[in-house]
N, C-alpha and C positions, 0 to 999 in steps of 0.2 A: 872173901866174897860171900859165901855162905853163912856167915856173920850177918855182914848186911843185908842179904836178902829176907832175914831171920827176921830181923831187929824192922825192915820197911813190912814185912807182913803184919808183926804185931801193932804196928803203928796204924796200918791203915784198917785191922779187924777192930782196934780201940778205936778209932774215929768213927769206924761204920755203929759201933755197939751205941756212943753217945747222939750220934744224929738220929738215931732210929729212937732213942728214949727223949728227944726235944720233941714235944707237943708243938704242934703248930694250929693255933690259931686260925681257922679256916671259916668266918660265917655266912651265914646261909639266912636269907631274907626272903620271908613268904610276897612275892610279887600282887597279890591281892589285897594287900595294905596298902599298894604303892595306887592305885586305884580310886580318881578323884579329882579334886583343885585343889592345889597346895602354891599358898604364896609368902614371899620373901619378900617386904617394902611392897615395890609396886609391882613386883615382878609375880610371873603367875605362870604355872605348869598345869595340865589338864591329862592326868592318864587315863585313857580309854582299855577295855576290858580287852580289843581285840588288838591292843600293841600298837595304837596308832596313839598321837595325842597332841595337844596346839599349848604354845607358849606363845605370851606376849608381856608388855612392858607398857605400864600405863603413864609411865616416866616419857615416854617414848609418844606420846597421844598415839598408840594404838588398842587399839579395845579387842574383847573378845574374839568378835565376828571377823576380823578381818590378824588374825593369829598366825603364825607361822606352824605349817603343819611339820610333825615327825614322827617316826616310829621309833620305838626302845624292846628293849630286851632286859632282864634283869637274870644274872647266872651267878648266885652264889653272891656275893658281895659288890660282884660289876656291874652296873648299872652304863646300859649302851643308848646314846639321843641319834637318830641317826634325820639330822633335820632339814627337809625339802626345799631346796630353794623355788622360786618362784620364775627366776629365770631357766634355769634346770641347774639339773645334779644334786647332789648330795654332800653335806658336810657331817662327818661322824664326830661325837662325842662324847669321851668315856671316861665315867667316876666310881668312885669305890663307895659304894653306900655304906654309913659307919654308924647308921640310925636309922629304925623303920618302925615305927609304933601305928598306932589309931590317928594318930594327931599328930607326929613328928617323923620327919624325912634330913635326912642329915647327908651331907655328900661333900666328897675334895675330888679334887681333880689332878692331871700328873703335877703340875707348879703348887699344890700343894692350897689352892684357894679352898676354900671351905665354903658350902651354900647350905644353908639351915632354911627350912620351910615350916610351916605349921596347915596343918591341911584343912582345909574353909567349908567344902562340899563336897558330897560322892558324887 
């Protein structure tokens, strides 16, 4: 028994010793770049400085002014849409930013979609 408990100790200070030497990959996105109109085809995101910001879809004959308002959050890589409906509530929306430049916005979501933007105006 003493054998074993020997042999499970080593086994789990070797495990602890290798996960503690795996770098993880953790990034971190200045939300101030995220700050703008950024569009996709027709589609269009507008971040506002104070975390509020309006999407719409020109596909869609809806225009600027009449946008679907939301707030977002951006923490480390998560990028949160949390967007108002109009009849009430809320529907939240969360993607993993995997690209944030001057010009480019890059994002997947849990099903793994990918939305690429290029950004048009601050």
């Amino acid at each position: 028994m003493k054998k074993i408990l020997r042999h499970l100790f080593l086994f789990m200070f070797a495990s602890t010793m290798i996960v503690s030497c795996i770098e993880i990959d953790e990034q971190s996105f200045d939300e101030a770049l995220l700050i703008g109109k950024w569009q996709s085809g027709t589609m269009y995101y507008k971040y506002l400085e104070d975390k509020s910001g309006i999407t719409w879809d020109e596909a869609d004959d809806i225009t600027e002014a009449e946008a679907q308002a939301f707030t977002w959050t951006l923490i480390e890589a998560e990028l949160t849409h949390i967007h108002v409906l109009e009849i009430g509530g809320t529907v939240p929306k969360v993607y993993i930013v995997t690209e944030l430049t001057e010009t480019s916005l890059k994002y997947e979501d849990d099903f793994g979609k990918i939305f690429s933007f290029i950004k048009v105006a601050d």
